[in-house]
VMD Tcl script that builds the backbone (N, CA, C; Angstrom):
set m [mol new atoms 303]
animate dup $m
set s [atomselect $m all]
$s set {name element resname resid chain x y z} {
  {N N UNK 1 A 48.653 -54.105 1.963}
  {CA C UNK 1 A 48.140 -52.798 2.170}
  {C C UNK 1 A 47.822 -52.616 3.647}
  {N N UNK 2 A 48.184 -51.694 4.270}
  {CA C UNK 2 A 48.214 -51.637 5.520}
  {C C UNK 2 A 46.472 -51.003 5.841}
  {N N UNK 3 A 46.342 -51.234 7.271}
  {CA C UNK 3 A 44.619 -51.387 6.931}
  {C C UNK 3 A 44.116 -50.130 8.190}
  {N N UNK 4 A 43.511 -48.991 7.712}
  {CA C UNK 4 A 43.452 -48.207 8.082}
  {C C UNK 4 A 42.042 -48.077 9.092}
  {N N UNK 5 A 42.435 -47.502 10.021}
  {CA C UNK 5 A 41.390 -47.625 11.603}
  {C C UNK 5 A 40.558 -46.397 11.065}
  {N N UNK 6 A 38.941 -46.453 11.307}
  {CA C UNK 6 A 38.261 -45.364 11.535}
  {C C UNK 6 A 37.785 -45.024 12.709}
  {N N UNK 7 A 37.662 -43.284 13.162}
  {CA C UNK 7 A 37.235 -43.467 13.988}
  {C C UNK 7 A 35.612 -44.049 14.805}
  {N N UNK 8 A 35.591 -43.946 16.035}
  {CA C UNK 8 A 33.950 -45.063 15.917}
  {C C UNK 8 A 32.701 -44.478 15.307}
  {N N UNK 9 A 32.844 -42.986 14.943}
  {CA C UNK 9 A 31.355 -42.304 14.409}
  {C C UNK 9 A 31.650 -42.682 13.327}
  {N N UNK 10 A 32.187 -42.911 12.330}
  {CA C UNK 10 A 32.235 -43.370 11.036}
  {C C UNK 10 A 32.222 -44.606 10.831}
  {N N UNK 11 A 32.406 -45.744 11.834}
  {CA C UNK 11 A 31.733 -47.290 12.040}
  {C C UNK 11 A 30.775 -47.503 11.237}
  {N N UNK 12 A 29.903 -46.674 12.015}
  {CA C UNK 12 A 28.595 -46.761 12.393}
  {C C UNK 12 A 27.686 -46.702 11.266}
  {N N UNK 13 A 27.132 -47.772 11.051}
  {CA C UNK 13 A 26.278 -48.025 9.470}
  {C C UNK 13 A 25.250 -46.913 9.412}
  {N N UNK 14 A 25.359 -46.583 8.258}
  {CA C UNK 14 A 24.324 -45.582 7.854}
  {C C UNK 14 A 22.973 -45.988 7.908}
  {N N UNK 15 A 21.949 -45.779 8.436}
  {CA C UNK 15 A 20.398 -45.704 8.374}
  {C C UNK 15 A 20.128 -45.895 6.855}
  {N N UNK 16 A 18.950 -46.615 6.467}
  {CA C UNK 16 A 18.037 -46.645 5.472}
  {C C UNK 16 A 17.342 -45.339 5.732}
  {N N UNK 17 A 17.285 -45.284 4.410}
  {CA C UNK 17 A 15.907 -43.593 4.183}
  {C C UNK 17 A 14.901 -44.274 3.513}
  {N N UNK 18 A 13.613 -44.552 4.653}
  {CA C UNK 18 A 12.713 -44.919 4.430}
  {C C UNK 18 A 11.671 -44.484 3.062}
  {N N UNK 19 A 11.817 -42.662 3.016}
  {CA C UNK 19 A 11.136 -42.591 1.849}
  {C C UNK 19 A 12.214 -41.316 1.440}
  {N N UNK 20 A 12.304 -40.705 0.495}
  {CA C UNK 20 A 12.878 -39.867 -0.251}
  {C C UNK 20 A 12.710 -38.500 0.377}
  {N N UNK 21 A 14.174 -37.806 0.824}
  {CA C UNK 21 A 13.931 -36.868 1.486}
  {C C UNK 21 A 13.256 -35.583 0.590}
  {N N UNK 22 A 12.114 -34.835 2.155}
  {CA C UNK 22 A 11.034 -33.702 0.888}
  {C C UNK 22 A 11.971 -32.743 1.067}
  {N N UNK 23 A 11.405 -31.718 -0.264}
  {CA C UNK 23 A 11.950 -30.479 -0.094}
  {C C UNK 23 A 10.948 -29.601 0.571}
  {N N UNK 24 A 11.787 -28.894 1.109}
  {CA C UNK 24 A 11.323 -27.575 2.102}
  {C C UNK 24 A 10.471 -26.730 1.497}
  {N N UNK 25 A 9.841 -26.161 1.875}
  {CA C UNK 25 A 8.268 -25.228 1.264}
  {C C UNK 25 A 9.477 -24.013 1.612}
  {N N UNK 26 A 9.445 -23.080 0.048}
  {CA C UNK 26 A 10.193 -21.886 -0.427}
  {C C UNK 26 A 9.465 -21.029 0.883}
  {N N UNK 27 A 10.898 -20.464 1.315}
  {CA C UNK 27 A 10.137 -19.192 2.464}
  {C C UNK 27 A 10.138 -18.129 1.936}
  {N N UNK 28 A 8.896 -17.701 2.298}
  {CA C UNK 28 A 8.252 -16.527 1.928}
  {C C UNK 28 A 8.669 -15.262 2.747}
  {N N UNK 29 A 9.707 -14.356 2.126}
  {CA C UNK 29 A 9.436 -12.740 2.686}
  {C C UNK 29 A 8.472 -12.520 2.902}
  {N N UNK 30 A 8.415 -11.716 4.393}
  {CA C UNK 30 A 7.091 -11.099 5.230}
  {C C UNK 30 A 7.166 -9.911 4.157}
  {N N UNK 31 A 5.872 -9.774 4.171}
  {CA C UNK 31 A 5.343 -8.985 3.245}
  {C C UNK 31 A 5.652 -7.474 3.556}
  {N N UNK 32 A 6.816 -6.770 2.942}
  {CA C UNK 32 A 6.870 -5.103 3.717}
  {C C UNK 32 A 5.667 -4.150 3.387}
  {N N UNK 33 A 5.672 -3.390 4.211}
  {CA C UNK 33 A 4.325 -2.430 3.864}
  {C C UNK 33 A 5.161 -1.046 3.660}
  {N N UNK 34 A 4.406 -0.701 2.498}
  {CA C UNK 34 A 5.444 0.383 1.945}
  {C C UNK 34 A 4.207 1.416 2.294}
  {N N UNK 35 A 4.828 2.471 2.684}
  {CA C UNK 35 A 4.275 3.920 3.054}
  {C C UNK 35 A 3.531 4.378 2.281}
  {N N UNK 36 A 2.364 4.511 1.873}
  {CA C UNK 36 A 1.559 5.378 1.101}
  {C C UNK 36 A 0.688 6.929 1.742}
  {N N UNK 37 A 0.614 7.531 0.933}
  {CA C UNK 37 A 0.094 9.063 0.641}
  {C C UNK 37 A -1.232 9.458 -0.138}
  {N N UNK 38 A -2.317 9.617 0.492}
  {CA C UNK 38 A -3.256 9.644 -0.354}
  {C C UNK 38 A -3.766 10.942 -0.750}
  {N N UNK 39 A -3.434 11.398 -1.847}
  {CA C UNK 39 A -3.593 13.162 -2.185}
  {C C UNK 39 A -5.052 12.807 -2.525}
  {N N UNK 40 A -5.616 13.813 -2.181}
  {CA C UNK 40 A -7.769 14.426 -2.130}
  {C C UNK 40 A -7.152 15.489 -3.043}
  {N N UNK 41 A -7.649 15.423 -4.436}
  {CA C UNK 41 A -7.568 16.593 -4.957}
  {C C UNK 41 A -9.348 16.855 -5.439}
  {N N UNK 42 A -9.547 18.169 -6.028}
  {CA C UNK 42 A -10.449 18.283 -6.970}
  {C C UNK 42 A -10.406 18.622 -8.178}
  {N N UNK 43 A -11.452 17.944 -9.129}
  {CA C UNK 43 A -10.788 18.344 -11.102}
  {C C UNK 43 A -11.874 19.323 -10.963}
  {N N UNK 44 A -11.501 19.998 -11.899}
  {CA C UNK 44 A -12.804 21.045 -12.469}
  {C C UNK 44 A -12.995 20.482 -13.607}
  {N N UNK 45 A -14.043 21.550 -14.329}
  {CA C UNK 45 A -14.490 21.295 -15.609}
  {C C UNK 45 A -13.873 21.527 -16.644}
  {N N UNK 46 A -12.325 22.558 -16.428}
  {CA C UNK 46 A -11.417 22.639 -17.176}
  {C C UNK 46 A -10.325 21.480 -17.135}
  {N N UNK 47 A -10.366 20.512 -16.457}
  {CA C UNK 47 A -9.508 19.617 -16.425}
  {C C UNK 47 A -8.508 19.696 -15.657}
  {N N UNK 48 A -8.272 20.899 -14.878}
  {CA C UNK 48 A -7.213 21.668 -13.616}
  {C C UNK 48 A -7.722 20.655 -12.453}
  {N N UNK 49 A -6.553 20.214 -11.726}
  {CA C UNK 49 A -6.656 19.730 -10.702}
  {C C UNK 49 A -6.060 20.262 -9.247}
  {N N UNK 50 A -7.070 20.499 -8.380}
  {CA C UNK 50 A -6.461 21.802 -7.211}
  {C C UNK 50 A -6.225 20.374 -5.949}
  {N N UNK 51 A -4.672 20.445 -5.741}
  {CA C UNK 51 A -4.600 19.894 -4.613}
  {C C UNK 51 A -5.699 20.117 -3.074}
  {N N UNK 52 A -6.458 19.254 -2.454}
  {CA C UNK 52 A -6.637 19.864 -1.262}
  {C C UNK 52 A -5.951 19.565 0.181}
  {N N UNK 53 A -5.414 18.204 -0.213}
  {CA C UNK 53 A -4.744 17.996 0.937}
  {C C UNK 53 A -4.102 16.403 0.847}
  {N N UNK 54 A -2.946 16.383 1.794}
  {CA C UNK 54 A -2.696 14.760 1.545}
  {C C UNK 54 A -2.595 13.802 3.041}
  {N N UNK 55 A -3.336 12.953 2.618}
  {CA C UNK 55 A -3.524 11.666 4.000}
  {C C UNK 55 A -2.797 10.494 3.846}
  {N N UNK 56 A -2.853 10.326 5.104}
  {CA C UNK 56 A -1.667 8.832 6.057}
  {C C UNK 56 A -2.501 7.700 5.298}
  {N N UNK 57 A -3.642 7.695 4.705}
  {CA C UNK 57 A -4.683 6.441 4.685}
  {C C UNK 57 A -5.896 6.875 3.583}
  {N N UNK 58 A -6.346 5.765 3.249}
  {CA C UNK 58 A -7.487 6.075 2.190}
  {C C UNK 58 A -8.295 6.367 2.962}
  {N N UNK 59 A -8.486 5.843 3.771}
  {CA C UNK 59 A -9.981 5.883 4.976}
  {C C UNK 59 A -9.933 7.423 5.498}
  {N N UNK 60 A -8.893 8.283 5.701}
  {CA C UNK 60 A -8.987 9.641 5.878}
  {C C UNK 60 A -9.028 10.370 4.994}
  {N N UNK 61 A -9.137 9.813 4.048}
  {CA C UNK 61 A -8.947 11.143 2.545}
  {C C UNK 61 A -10.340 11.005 2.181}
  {N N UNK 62 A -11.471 9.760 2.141}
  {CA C UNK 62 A -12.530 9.316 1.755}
  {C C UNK 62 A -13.254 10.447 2.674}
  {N N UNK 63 A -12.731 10.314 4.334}
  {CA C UNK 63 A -13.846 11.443 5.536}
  {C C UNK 63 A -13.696 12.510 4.702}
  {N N UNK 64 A -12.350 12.825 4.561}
  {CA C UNK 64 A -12.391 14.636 4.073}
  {C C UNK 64 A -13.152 14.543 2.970}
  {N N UNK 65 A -13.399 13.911 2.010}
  {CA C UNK 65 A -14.215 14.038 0.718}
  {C C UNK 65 A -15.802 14.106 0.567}
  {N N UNK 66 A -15.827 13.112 1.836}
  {CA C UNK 66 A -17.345 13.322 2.243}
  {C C UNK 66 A -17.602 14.122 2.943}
  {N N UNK 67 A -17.397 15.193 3.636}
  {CA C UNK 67 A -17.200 15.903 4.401}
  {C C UNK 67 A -17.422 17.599 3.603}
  {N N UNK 68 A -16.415 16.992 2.244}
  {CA C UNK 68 A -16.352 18.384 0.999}
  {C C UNK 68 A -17.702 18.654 0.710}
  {N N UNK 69 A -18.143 17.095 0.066}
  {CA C UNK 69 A -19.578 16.788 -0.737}
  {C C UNK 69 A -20.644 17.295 0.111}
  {N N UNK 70 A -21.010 17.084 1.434}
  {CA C UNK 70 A -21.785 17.521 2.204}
  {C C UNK 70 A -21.865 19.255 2.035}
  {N N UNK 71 A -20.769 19.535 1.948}
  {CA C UNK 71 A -20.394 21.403 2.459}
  {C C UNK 71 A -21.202 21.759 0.541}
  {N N UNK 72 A -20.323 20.966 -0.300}
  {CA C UNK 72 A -21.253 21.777 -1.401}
  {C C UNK 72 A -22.621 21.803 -1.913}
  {N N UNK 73 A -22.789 20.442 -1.225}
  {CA C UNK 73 A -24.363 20.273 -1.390}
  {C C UNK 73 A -24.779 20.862 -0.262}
  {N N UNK 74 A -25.089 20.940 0.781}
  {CA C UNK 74 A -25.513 22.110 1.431}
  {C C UNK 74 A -25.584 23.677 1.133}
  {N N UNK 75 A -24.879 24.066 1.219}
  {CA C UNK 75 A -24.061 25.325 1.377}
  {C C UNK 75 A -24.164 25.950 -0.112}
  {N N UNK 76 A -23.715 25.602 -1.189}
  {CA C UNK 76 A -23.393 26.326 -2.387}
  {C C UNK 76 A -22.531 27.394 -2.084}
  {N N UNK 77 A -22.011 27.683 -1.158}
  {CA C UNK 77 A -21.129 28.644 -1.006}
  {C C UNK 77 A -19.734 27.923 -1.672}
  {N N UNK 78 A -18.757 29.159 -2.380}
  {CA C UNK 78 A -17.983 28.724 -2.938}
  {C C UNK 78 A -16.829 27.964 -1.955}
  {N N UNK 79 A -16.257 27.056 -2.394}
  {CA C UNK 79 A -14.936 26.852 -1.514}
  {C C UNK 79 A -13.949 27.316 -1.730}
  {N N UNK 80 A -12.704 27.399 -0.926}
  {CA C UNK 80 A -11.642 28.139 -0.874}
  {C C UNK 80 A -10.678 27.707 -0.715}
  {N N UNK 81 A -10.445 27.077 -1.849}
  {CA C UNK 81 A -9.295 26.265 -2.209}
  {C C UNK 81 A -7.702 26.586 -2.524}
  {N N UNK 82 A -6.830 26.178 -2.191}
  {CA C UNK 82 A -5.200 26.782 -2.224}
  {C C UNK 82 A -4.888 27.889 -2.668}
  {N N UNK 83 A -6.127 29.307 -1.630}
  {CA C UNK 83 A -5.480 30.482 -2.083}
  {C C UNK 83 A -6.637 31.473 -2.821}
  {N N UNK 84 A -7.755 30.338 -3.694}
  {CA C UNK 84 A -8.789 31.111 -4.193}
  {C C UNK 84 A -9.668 30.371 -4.239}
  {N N UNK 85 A -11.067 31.283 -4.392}
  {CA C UNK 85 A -12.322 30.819 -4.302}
  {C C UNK 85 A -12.648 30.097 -5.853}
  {N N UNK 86 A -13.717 28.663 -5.016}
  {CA C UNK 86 A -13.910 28.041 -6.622}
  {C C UNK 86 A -15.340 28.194 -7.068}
  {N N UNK 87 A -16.113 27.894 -7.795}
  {CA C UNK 87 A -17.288 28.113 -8.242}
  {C C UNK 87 A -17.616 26.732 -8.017}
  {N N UNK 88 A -18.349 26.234 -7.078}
  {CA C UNK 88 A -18.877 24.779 -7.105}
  {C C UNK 88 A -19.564 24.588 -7.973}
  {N N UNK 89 A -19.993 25.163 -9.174}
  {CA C UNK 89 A -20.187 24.013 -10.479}
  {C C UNK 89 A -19.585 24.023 -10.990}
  {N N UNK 90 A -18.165 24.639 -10.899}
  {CA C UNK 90 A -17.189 24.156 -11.657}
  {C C UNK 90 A -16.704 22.752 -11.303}
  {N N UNK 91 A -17.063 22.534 -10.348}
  {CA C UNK 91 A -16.267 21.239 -9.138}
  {C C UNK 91 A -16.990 20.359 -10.291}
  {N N UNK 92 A -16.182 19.095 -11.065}
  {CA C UNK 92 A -16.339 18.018 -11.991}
  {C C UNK 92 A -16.451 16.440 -10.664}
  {N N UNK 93 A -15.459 16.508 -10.111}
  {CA C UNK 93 A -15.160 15.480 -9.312}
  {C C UNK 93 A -14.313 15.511 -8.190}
  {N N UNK 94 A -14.207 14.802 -6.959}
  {CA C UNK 94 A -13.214 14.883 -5.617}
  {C C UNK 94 A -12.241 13.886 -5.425}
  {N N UNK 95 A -11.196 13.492 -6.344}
  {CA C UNK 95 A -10.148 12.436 -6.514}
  {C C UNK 95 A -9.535 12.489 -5.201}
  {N N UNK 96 A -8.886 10.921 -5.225}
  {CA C UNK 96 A -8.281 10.251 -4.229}
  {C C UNK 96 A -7.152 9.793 -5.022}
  {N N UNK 97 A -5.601 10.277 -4.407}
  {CA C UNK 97 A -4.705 9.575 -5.489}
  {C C UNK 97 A -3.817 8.966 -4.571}
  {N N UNK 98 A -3.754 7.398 -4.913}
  {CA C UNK 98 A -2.919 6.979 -4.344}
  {C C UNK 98 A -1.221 6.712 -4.627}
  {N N UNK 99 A -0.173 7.185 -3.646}
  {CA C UNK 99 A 0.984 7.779 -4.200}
  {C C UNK 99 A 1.815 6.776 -3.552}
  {N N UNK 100 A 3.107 6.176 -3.273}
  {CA C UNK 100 A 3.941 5.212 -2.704}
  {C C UNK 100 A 5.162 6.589 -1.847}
  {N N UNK 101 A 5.243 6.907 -1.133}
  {CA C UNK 101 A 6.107 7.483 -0.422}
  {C C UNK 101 A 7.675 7.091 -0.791}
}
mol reanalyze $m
mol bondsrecalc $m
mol representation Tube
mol addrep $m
């Protein structure tokens, strides 16, 4: 059998593996941040919900809400909401809805 030459990188004795090769820690996707919309509405006591406006952030929809609460507790004057006036005891609650763009 005729005796076949390697070249010299393939000589070259393989290394011992001292301990058992690890596996790699699973990479993690950077976390995307998806766009959100935070609609401030108000419910009444009929269960109608009057848009008042929509924010970049919770933290700006929370100012405008506190901001509402102040005006009706002060004031009792009605507010004037998308077009018509409301009866602030009708006002039930000042929702924050959070929406995904």
């Amino acid at each position: 059998m005729p005796k076949v030459e390697l070249p010299p990188s393939l000589e070259q004795p393989v290394p011992a593996l001292d301990a058992p090769p690890t596996l790699q820690q699973p990479v993690t996707p950077p976390a995307v941040e998806v766009p959100v919309q935070v609609e401030l509405q108000v419910r009444l006591s009929n269960g109608e919900r009057i848009l008042v406006g929509s924010f970049p952030n919770q933290e700006a929809a929370k100012t405008k809400a506190r901001q509402m609460t102040r005006e009706l507790e002060e004031s009792r004057v009605w507010p004037f909401l998308r077009g018509r006036y409301v009866r602030p005891d009708a006002i039930v609650s000042i929702d924050l809805d959070l929406t995904a763009c």
